[in-house]
N, C-alpha and C positions, 0 to 999 in steps of 0.2 A: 597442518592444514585442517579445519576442522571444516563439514559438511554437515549441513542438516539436510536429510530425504524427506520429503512429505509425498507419501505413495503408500495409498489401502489397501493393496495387493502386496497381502503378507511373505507370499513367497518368493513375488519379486525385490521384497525389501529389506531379505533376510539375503538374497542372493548380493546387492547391491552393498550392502554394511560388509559381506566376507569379500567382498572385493575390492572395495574403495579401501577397505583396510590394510588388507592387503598389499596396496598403492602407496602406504604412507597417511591415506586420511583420519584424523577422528571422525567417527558419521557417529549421530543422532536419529531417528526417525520420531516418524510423527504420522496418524493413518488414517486424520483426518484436517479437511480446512481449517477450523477453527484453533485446533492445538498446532496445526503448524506455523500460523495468524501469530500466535499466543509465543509460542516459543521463539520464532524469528524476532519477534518485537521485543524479546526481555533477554536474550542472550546476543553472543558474537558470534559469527560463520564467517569464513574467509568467499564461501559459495551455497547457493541455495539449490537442492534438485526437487522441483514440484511439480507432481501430476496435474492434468487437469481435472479429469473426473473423479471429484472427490465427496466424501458426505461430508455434512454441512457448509462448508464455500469450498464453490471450484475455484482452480488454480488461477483463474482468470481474476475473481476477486477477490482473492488471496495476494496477487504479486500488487493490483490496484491495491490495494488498502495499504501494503507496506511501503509503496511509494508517497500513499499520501501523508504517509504517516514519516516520512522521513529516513525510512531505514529503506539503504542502495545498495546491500548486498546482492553482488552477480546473481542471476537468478537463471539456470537453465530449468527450460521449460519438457518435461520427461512423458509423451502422450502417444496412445493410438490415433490420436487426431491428427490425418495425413495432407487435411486438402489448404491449398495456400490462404482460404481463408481464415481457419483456424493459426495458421501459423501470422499472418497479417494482423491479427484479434492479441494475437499472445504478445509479440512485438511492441503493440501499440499498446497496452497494458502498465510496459514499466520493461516487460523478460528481456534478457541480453542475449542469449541462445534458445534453439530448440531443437528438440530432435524426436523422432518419430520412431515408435517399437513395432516392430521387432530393431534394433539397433547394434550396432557393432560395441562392444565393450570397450576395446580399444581408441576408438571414434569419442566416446561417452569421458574416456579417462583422460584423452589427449583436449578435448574440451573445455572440460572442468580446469585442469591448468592452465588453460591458454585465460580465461577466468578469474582464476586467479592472481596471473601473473599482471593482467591488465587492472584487476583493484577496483571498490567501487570507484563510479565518477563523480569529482568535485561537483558538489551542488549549494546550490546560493544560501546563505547563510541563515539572512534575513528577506522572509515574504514581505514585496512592495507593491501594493498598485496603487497608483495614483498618490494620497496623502497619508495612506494608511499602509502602515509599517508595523510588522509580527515576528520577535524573534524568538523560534523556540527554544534557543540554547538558554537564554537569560527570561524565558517565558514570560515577555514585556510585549506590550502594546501601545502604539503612537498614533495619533490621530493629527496631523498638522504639527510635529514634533510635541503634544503633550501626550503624556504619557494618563494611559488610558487601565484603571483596575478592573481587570477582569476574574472571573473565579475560575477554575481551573477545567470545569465542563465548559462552559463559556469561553477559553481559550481556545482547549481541541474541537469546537464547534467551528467558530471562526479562523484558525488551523486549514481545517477538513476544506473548506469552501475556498480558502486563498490559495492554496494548494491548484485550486481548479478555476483561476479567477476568469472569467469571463465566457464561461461554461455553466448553464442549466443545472443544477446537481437535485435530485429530486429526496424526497424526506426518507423516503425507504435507503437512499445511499448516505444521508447524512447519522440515520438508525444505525445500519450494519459497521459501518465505521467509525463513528463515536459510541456507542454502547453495544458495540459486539459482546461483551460479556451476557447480554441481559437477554433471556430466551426468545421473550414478545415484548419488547417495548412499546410504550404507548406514542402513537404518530403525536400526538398533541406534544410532548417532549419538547419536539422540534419547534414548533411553534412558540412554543414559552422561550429557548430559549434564542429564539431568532428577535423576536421583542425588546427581551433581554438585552440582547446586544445593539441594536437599531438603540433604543435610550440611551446609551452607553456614548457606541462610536457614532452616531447620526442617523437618522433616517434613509438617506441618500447612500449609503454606503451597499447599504444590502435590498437588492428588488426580488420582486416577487412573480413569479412569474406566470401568469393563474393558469390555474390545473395539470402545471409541472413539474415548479419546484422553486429552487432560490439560486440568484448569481450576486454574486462580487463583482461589480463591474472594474472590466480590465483598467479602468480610470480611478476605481477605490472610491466611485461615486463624489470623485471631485468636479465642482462644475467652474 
């Protein structure tokens, strides 16, 4: 069973690797958002344990991004953050568990199994709203069953949005989750390639939502 930990308290993550080891896990760590981002996205885990408060993304838009992004590893959520909002925030997120430190070890070990054993959950294969159709396994695009060339930013952009289709998604979250690599991205980016994509799949497919951001309408901008 392999584990990746993403938690920046080295000594709790030195204690967590001699135990989970211990258990039977492979554990990994990672001791900050961005490399835990990085590595969930390009390796396999059977379970994912992430902090919240972490430098460069909190675990909050760490578990969002790997949801949007397609990867549904068990994700327990490992935080000083004890009040039901926080744990309400982390739930709705994408996390599948959570648990609050100080914590039981045993609690921690009997969870991650129970995690395990339930797997991620079956999720739809192919994004549809309305006449527009996104499959990332075969990274094709349909517009009214034609098939629609897109470049490969231009997909995870279109991705990133259908993902969240009839949801506001603002430029700063379309930044951090399509060019997470890039330190300061340029907001304009966004714009070029929302354009982009409006000439491509229609006008109508993508709104704009002024001084928000951009939606997919849950109809795929069919009229």
């Amino acid at each position: 069973m392999r584990v990746l930990v993403v938690e920046d308290d080295r000594r709790l993550a030195e204690l967590l690797v001699r135990g989970l080891a211990a258990e039977g896990f492979v554990v990994e760590v990672e001791r900050d958002g961005r490399g835990g981002l990085w590595r969930a996205r390009e390796r396999s885990y059977d379970v994912i344990v992430l902090d919240i408060m972490l430098p460069g993304l909190n675990g909050y838009r760490v578990c969002a991004e790997l949801r949007a992004a397609g990867v549904w590893t068990p994700i327990l959520m490992l935080t000083a953050k004890d009040g039901e909002w926080d744990e309400a925030e982390g739930l709705d997120t994408g996390a599948d568990d959570y648990l609050t430190k100080p914590f039981s070890y045993l609690v921690l070990v009997a969870r991650l199994r129970a995690l395990v054993r339930r797997g991620a959950p079956a999720r739809p294969a192919v994004l549809t709203t309305g006449d527009l159709e996104l499959d990332p396994a075969t990274r094709t695009c349909r517009r009214r069953g034609e098939v629609v060339s897109l470049t490969a930013k231009q997909f995870a952009v279109l991705e990133f949005l259908m993902r969240r289709a009839g949801q506001v998604v603002t430029k700063a979250e379309v930044l951090h989750g399509v060019w997470d690599e890039v330190r300061e991205p340029d907001p304009n980016l966004v714009e070029v390639y929302i354009s982009a994509l409006r000439r491509k799949i229609g006008p109508d497919a993508i709104t704009t939502v002024r001084g928000v951001g951009y939606q997919v309408s849950a109809k795929g901008g069919d009229r």
